[in-house]
C-alpha positions as CSV (number, residue, x, y, z in Angstrom):
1,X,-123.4,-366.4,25.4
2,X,-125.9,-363.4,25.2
3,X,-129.2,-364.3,24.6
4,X,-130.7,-361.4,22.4
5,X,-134.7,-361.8,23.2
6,X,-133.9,-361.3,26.8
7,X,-131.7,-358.0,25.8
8,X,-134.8,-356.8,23.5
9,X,-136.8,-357.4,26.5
10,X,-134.9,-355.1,28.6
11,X,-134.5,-352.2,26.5
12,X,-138.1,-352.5,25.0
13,X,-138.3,-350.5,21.4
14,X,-136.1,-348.0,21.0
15,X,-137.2,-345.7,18.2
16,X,-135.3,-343.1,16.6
17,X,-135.9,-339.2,16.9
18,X,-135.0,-338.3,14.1
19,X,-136.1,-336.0,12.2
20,X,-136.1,-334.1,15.3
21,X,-132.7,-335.0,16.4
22,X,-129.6,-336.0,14.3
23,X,-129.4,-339.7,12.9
24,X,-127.9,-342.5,15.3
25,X,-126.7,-344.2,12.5
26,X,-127.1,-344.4,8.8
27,X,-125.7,-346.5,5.9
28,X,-122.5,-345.0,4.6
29,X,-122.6,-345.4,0.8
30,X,-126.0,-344.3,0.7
31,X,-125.0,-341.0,1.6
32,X,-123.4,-338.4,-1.6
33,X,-119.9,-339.6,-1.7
34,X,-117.1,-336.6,-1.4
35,X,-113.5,-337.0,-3.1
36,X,-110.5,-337.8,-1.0
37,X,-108.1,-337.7,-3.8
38,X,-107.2,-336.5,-7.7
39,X,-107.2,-340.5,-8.7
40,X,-109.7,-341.3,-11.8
41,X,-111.2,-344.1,-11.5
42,X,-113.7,-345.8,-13.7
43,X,-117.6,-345.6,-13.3
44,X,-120.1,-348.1,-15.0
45,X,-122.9,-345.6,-14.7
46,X,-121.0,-342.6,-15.4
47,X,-122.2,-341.0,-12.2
48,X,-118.6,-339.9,-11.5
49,X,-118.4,-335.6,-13.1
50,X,-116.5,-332.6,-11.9
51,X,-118.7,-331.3,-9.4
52,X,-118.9,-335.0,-7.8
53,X,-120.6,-338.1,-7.8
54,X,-124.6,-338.0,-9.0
55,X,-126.8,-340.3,-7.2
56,X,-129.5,-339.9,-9.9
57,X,-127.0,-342.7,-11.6
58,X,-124.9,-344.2,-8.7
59,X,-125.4,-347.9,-8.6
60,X,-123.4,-348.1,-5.4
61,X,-120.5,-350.3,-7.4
62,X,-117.7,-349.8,-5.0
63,X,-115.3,-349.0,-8.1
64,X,-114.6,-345.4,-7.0
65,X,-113.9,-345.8,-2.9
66,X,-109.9,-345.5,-3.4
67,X,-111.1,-341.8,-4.7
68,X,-114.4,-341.1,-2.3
69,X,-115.6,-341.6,0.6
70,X,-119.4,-341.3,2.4
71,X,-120.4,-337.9,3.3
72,X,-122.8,-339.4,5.5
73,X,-125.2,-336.2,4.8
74,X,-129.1,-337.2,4.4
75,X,-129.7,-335.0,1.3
76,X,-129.7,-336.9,-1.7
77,X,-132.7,-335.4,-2.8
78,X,-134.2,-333.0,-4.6
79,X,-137.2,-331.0,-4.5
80,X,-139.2,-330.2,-7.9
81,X,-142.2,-329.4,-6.0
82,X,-142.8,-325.9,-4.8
83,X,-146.0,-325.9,-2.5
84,X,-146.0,-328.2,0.3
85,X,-148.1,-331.4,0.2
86,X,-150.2,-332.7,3.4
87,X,-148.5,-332.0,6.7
88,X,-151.2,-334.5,8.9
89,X,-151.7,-337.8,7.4
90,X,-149.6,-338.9,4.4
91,X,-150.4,-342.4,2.2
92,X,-147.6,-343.6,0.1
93,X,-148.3,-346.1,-2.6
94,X,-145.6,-347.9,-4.0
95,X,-144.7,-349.4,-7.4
96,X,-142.3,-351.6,-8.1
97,X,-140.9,-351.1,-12.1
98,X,-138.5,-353.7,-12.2
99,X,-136.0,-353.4,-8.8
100,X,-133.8,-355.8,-7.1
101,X,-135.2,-355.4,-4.4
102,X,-133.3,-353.4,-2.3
103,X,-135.7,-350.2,-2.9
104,X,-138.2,-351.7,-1.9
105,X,-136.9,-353.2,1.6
106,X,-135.2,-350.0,2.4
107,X,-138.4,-347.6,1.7
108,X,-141.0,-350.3,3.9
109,X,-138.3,-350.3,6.6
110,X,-139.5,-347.1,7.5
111,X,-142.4,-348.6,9.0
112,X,-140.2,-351.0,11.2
113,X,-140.3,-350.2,15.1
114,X,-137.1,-348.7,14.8
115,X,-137.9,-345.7,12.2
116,X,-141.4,-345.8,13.1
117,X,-142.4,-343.7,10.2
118,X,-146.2,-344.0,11.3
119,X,-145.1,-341.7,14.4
120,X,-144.4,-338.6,11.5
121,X,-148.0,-339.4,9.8
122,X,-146.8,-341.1,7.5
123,X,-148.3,-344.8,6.0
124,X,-148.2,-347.3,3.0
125,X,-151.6,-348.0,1.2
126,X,-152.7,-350.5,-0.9
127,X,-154.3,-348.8,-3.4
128,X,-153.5,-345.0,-5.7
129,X,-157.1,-344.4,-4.9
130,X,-156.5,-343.5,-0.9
131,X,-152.5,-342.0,-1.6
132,X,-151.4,-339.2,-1.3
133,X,-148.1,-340.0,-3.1
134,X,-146.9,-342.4,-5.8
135,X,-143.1,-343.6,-4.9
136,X,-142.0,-345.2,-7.9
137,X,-138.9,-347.6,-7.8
138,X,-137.0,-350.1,-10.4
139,X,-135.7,-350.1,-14.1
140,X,-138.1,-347.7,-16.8
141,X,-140.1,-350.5,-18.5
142,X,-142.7,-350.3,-21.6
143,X,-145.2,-352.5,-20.0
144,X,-145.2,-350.3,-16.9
145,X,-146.1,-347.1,-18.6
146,X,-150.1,-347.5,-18.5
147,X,-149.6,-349.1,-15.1
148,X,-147.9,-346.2,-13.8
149,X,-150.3,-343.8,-15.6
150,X,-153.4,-345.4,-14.5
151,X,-151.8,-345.1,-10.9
152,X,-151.6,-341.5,-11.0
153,X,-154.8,-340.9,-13.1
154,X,-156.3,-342.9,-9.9
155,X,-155.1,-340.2,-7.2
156,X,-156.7,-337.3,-5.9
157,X,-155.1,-334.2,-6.1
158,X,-152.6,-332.5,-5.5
159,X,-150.6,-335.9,-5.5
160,X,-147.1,-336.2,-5.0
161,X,-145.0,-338.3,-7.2
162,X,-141.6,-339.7,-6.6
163,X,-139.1,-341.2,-8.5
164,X,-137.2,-343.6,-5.5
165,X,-133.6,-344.7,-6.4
166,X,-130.9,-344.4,-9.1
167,X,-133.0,-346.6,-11.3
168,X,-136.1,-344.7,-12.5
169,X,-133.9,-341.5,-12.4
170,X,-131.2,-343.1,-15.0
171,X,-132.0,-346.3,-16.2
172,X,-129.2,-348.0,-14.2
173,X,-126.6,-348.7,-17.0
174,X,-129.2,-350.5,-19.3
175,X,-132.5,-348.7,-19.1
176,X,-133.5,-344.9,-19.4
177,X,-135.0,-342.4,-17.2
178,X,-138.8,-342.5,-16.0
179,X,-138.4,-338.7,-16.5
180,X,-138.8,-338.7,-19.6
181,X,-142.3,-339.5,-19.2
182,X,-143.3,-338.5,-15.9
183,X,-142.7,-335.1,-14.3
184,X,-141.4,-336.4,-10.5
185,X,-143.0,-333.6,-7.6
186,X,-139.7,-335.3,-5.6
187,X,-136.6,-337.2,-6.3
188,X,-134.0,-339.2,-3.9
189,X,-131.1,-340.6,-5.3
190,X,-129.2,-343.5,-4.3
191,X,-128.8,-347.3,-4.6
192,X,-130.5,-347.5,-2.6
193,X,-131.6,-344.8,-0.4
194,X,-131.1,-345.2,3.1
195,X,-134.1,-344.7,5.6
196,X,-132.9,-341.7,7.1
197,X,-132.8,-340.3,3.4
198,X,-136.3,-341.3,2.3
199,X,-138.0,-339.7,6.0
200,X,-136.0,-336.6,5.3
201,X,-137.2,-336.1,2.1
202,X,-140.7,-337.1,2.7
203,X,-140.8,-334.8,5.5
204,X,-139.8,-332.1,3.6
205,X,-141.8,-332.8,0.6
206,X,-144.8,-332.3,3.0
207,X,-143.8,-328.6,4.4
208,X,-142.8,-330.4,7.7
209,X,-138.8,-329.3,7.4
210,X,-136.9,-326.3,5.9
């Protein structure tokens, strides 16, 4: 039987070098999915149109995989804002609308050894007043409005706002979009994102990558 400390031992911390390299690995349905075949197939969050699936409202069902399969790209984003934000340190402060969770575990993950986002600039704060950018994640919800609007009315300028995830971009299939109210600098798509994704887009939100 292998003992895994003793093999973490060995090989120490092994960090990926991406975005400077390709991706060693990255989670397949997070990626755009591309169609393999004419079959329709039914979509809860009617994310399925005739240019392809949109990740704004994927909710990562499974319902269409006879029909698609994982592109395994990293750009399920898109950029709104023109100039580029910092390019040295960047302070992320998240907020958490109403999610199940998985959001929020796959943005923070970017901070584990492995993706070792601090090695790019960039960190998570604990309060709007020292970020740079606002990622907001989870279901649109009334009571969260003033939350959200106090956040942003807290950050110096220029700050950079994202909506994070399928949900604040659509609603899921039983809210509405955050848009509505709140004109995003940056959006990334998916249910959720994968890590890869969110330090791609991050990275070129900044200026950092063409």
């Amino acid at each position: 039987m292998r003992i895994w400390p003793l093999d973490s031992l060995k090989k120490g911390i092994i960090t990926t070098k991406f975005p400077k390299k390709e991706n060693e690995t990255i989670s397949p349905w997070s990626t755009l999915p591309k169609r393999k075949n004419d079959e329709d197939v039914f979509c809860p969050a009617d994310a399925i149109g005739t240019e392809g699936v949109d990740l704004k409202k994927c909710i990562s069902c499974g319902l269409c995989d006879s029909s698609f399969e994982p592109s395994l790209k990293t750009d399920n984003y898109s950029m709104i804002r023109k100039e580029p934000a910092l390019k040295k340190s960047f302070k992320i402060f998240a907020i958490d609308s109403g999610t199940c969770g998985s959001c929020n575990t796959e943005l923070h993950s970017i901070n584990n050894p492995y993706y070792d986002a601090s090695r790019l600039g960039i960190f998570f704060t604990n309060t709007p007043k020292q970020a740079d950018a606002l990622a907001i994640m989870g279901v649109y919800s009334e009571k969260m409005v003033p939350v959200i609007k106090e956040a942003i009315s807290a950050m110096s300028r220029p700050a950079v706002i994202i909506l994070f995830g399928a949900c604040p971009l659509s609603g899921n299939i039983f809210g509405k979009s955050l848009e509505s109210i709140i004109e995003p600098d940056l959006v990334i798509g998916g249910c959720p994102p994968d890590p890869f994704v969110i330090i791609e887009a991050l990275e070129k939100v900044r200026g950092r990558k063409q």
